[in-house]
NUROTOR-831563 format. One record per residue (C-alpha): residue in one letter; residue number from 0; z, x, y. Coordinates in steps of 0.05 Angstrom, whole numbers, plus 32768, in hexadecimal, padded with zeros to 4 digits. Each point is the difference from the previous one (the first is absolute). Layout:
# NUROTOR-831563
  res    n     w     u     v
    A  NUM     Z     X     Y
...
# end
This chain:
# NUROTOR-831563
  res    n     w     u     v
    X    0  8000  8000  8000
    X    1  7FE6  8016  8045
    X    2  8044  801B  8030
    X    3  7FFD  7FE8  8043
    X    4  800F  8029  803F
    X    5  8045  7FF4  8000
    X    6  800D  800B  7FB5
    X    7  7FF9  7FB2  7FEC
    X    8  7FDD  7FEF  7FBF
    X    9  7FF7  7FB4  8021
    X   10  801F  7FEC  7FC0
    X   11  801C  7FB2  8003
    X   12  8033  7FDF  7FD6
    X   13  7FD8  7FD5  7FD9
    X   14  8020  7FBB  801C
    X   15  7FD8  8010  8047
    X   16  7FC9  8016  7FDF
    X   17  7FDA  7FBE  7FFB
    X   18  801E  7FEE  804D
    X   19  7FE7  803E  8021
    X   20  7FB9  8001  7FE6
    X   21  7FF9  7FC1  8016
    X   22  8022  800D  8051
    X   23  7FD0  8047  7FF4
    X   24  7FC6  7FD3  7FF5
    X   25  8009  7FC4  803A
    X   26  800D  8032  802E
    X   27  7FC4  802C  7FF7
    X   28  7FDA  7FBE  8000
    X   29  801B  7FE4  8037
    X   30  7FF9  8046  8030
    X   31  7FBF  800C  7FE7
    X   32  8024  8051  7FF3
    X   33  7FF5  8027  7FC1
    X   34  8035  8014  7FD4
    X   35  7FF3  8050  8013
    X   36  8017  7FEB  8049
    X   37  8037  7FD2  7FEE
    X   38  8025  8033  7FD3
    X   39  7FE2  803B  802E
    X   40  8019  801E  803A
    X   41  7FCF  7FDB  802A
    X   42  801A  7FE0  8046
    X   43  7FCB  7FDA  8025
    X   44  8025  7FBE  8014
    X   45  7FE1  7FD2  7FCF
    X   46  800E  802B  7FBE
    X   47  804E  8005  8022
    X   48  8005  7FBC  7FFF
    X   49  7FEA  7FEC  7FBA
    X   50  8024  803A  7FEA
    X   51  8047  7FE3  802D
    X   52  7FEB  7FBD  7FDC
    X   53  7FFA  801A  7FBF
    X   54  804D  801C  8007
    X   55  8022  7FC7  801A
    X   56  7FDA  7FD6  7FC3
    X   57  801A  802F  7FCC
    X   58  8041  7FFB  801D
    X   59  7FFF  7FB8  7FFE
    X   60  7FFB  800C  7FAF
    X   61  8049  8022  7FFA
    X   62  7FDB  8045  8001
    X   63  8035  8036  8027
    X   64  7FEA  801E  803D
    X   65  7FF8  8040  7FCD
    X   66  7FCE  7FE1  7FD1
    X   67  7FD9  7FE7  802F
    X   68  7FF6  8048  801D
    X   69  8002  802B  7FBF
    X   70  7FC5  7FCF  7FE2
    X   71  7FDA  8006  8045
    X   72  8011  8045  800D
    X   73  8024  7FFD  8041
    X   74  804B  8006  8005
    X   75  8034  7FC6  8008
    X   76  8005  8004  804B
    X   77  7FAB  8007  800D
    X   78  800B  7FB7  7FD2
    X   79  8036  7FE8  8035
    X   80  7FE2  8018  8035
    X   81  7FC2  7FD9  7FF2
    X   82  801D  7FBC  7FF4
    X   83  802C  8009  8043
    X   84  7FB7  8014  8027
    X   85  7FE3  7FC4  7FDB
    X   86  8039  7FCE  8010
    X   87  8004  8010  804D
    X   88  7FB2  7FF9  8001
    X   89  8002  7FBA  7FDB
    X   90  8036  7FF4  803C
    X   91  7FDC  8017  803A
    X   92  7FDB  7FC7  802A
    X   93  7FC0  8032  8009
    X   94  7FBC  7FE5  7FF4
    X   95  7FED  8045  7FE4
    X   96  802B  7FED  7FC4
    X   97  7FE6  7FB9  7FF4
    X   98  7FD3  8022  7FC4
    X   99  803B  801C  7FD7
    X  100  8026  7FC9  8009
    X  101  7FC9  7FD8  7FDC
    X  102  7FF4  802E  7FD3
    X  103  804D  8008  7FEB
    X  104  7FFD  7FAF  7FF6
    X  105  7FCA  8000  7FDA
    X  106  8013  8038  7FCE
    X  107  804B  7FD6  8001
    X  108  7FE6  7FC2  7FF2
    X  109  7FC8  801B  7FCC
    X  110  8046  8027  7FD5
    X  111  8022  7FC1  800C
    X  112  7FCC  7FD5  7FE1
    X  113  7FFA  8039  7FC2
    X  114  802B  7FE5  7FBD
    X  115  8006  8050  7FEF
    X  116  8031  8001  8038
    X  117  8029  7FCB  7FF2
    X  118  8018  8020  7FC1
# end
């Protein structure tokens, strides 16, 4: 198995497994990113975003702050950090941030709607 950067194997328990492909999958859909730049170190705004999304998703599953970073490969405060950026941005009344907003809905209600995650 491949190490990443920080030493992670992006091994999952196997209860999330099933969960996390799926939040993987809606998000990538949903941002129209690829998985390179999701799980890469890439930082233009829109791969940020899915990538905040993606975190506060897997959170939602019961996943630590830790697993969420050691599967994606970026440490347990890069994981807080991003759900914190993505929260205030969901909060602010900018019209710059009307398209994450929608997008955040739509990959919540799309999860939501998904029997996998319900489990």
């Amino acid at each position: 198995m491949k190490t990443k950067s920080n030493g992670c194997t992006g091994k999952l328990p196997r209860a999330f497994k099933k969960q996390v492909d799926q939040i993987v999958s809606v998000v990538i859909s949903e941002f129209g990113v690829d998985a390179d730049a999701l799980f890469g170190g890439n930082r233009k705004p829109e791969t940020c975003w899915a990538r905040w999304v993606m975190f506060k998703h897997m959170l939602a599953i019961g996943m630590t702050q830790d697993m969420v970073g050691g599967y994606t490969g970026y440490t347990h405060s890069s994981v807080s950090s991003g759900v914190s950026r993505l929260e205030h941005r969901l909060q602010q009344s900018d019209e710059g941030y009307d398209v994450l907003r929608v997008l955040h809905s739509s990959v919540r209600d799309q999860l939501r709607a998904t029997p996998i995650l319900e489990e």
